[in-house]
N, C-alpha and C positions, 0 to 999 in steps of 0.2 A: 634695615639694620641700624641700631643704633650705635655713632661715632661713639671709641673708648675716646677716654680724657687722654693726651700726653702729656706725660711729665720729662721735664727736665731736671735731672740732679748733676750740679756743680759742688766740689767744695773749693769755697773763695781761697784763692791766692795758693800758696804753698804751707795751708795746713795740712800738718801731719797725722792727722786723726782718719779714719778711714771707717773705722767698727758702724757706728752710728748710721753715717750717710748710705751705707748696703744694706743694714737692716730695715730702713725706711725704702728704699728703692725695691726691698724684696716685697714688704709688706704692702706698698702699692700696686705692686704688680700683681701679687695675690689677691687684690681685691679687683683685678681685673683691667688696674691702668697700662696701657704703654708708655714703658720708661725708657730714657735715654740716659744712661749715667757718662758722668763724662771723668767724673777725677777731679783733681787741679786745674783748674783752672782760671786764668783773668777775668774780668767784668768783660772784656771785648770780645773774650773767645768765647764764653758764655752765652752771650749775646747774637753774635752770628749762627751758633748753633741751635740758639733758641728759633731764630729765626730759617732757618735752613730745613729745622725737623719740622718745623710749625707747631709746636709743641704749645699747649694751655697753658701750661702751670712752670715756672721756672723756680726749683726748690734751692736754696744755698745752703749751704753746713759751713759752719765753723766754729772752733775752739779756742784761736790765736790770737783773739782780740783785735783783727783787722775789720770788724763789720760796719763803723762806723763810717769808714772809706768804701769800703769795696761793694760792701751791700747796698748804696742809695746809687753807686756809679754804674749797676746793672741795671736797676731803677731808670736813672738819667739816657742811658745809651740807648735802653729800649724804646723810651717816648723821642728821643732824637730818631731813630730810623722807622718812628711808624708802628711802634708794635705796644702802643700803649695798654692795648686790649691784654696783653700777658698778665697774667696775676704769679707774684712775686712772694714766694714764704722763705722764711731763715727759721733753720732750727742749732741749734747750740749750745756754747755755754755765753747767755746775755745778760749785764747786768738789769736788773730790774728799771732802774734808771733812764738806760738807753732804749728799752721798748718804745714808749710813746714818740721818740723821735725818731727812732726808724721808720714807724708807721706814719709818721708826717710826712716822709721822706717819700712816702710809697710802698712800704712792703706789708703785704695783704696780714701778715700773722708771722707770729714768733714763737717757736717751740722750743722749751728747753728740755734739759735732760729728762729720760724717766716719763716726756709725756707719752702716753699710750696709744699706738698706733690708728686704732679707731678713729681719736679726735682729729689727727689728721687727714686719716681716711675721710670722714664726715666733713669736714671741713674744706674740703678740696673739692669733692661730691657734691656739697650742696651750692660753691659760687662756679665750679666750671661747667657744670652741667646745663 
């Protein structure tokens, strides 16, 4: 039997946006992943949780403009305890800008509003597998 992918969804820090991070957590899970949503939460609690479910994919949401902090320090905390193997996506509102420095930083991909669940279907699908 082939192992489902799991996914982890956090949204970083105490952003208030919710809508988004469930409909990608449904839409994953419809296409067959085991997901773990978690809410709000920190880079640390994220991280033990990633680590605890064993989860593939560690997905962050955010809207509040805290990614440049919190999303490379989930990055950092997971190659500090060994779990470098994790691939790390943020989907959001990101400026264009700050894409290619997150992805220096470590995070596998960046989704913004309106992209179509497929692409990240697909995209998760074709490096976690």
């Amino acid at each position: 039997m082939k192992k489902s992918i799991r996914v982890l969804i956090a949204r970083l820090g105490m952003d208030a946006h919710w809508r988004g991070s469930i409909m990608v957590a449904r839409a994953l899970r419809d296409a067959g992943m085991e997901v773990i949503y978690l809410g709000n939460q920190l880079p640390g609690e994220i991280v033990e949780a990633a680590i605890q479910e064993d989860v593939d994919v560690v997905g962050l949401s955010t809207l509040s403009g805290n990614h440049m902090i919190l999303a490379p320090e989930v990055v950092k905390l997971l190659n500090a305890k060994g779990a470098k193997e994790k691939m790390v996506i943020l989907g959001g509102s990101i400026p264009p800008d700050d894409i290619p420095k997150l992805k220096g930083a470590g995070i596998g991909e960046v989704f913004g509003p309106g992209t179509p669940f497929r692409n990240i279907i697909k995209y998760i699908t074709k490096l976690a597998s």
